[in-house]
N, C-alpha and C positions, 0 to 999 in steps of 0.2 A: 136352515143354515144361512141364511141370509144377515142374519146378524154379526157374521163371518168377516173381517174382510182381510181378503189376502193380497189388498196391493201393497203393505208393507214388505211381508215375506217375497214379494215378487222382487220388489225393487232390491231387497235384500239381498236375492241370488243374484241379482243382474250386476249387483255392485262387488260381488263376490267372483263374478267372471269375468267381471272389466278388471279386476284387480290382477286374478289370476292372468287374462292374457295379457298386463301389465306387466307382468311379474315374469311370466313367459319372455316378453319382446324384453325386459331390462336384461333379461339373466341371457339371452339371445347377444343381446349387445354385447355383455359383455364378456361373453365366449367369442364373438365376432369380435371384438380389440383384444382379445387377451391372445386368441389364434394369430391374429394381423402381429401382434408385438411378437411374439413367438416365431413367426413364420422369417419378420424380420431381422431378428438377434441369429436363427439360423441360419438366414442369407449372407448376413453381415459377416459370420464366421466363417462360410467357405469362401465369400470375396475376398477374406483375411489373407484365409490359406494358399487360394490361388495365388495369390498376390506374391507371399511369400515363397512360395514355388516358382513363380515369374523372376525374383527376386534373384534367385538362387540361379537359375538357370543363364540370367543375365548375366550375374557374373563365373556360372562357368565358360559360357558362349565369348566371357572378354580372356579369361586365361588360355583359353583354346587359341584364341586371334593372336595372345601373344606367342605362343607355340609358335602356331604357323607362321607367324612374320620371323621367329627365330631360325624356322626350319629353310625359309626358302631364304634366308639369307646365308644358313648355311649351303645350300643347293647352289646359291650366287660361289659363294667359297671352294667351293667342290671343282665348280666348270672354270674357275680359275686357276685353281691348282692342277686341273687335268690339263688347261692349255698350257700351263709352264712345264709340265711334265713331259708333255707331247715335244714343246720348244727343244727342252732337255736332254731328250733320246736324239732328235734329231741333230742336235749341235755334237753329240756325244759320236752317231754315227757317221757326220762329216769329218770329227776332228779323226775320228779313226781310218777313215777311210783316205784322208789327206796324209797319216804315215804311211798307208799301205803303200800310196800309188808312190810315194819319194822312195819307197823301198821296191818298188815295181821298177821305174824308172833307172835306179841303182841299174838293175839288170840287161835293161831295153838299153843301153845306151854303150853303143859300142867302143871299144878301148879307145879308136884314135880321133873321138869327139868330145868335145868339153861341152857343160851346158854353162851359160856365162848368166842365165837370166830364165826366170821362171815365174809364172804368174798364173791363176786361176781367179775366171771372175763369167759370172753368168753360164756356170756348164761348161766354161771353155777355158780350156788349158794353153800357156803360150808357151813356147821352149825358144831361146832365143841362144844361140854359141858356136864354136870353131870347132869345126872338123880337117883333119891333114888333106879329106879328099872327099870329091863329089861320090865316090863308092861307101862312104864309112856314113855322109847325109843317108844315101838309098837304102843301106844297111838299117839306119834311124826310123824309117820311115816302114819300113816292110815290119820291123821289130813294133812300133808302136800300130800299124794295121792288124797283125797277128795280135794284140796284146787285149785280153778280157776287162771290160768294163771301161773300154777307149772306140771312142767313133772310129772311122777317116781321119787320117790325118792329110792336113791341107798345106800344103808348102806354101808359104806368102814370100818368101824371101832367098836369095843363093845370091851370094855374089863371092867374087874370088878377090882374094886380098893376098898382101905377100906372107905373111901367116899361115895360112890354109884357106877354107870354102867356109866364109860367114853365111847362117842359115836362121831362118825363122821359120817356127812351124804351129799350127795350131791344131789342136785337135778337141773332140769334142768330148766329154764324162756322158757315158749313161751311169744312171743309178743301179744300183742294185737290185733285184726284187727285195720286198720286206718277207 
């Protein structure tokens, strides 16, 4: 067997395995870039998606903002119109309470006194007029003491004129409970 030789058939296989693992690493490569391209056109697609999800969200995140810039401008409106309402009631329960006391007053004020002058300013009531006698003022004054929803009343003034007894009185308004 010497006549044999097998370094043809050697080199043969060897070039037949270099090829093979040639052919191995190319087909290797090229699942490794075909993966990579793949991996990236997947990534690409959900950075799309998100994107587009962010997209959306942004803009509901701004019609929400305008909502609320609506809403508390109406809540601005609301505590406006409550304070003109509150104003409202109150001017409403002064002006009423300003017939009562001239129709209180009517009563409190005895036959032979006039009132000539009438004023309210700060809680305080003025009564300014003639009376025939220093009895019909004390009569005035007992009548507006006994009288609900009237302080003390404060005499600041008596003097005797040929008329009658010129008087000035003041007294004071409590409120009402609400």
């Amino acid at each position: 067997m010497a006549g044999v030789n097998l370094l043809p058939w050697r080199e043969w296989r060897r070039r037949q395995a270099i090829r093979r693992w040639q052919g191995m690493l190319f087909g290797s490569l090229v699942a490794g870039a075909l993966l990579s391209v793949v991996g990236v056109a997947v990534l690409d697609q959900r950075l799309e998606r998100q994107a587009g999800a962010n997209a959306r969200l942004d803009e509901r995140i701004a019609g929400l903002a305008e909502k609320l810039e609506q809403v508390t401008l109406l809540g601005e409106r609301i505590d406006a119109l409550q304070a003109q309402s509150d104003e409202l009631q109150g001017l409403q329960q002064r002006q009423g309470s300003g017939g009562d006391l001239l129709f209180h007053l009517m009563h409190i004020v005895p036959a032979g006194a006039r009132l000539s002058e009438l004023h309210m300013a700060d809680g305080e009531l003025g009564l300014s007029g003639l009376a025939r006698s220093g009895a019909e003022v004390a009569q005035l004054l007992r009548n507006l003491r006994q009288s609900p929803g009237l302080g003390a009343p404060d005499l600041q003034e008596l003097a005797s004129s040929p008329a009658g007894e010129r008087f000035r009185v003041s007294v004071s308004l409590q409120r009402p409970a609400p």
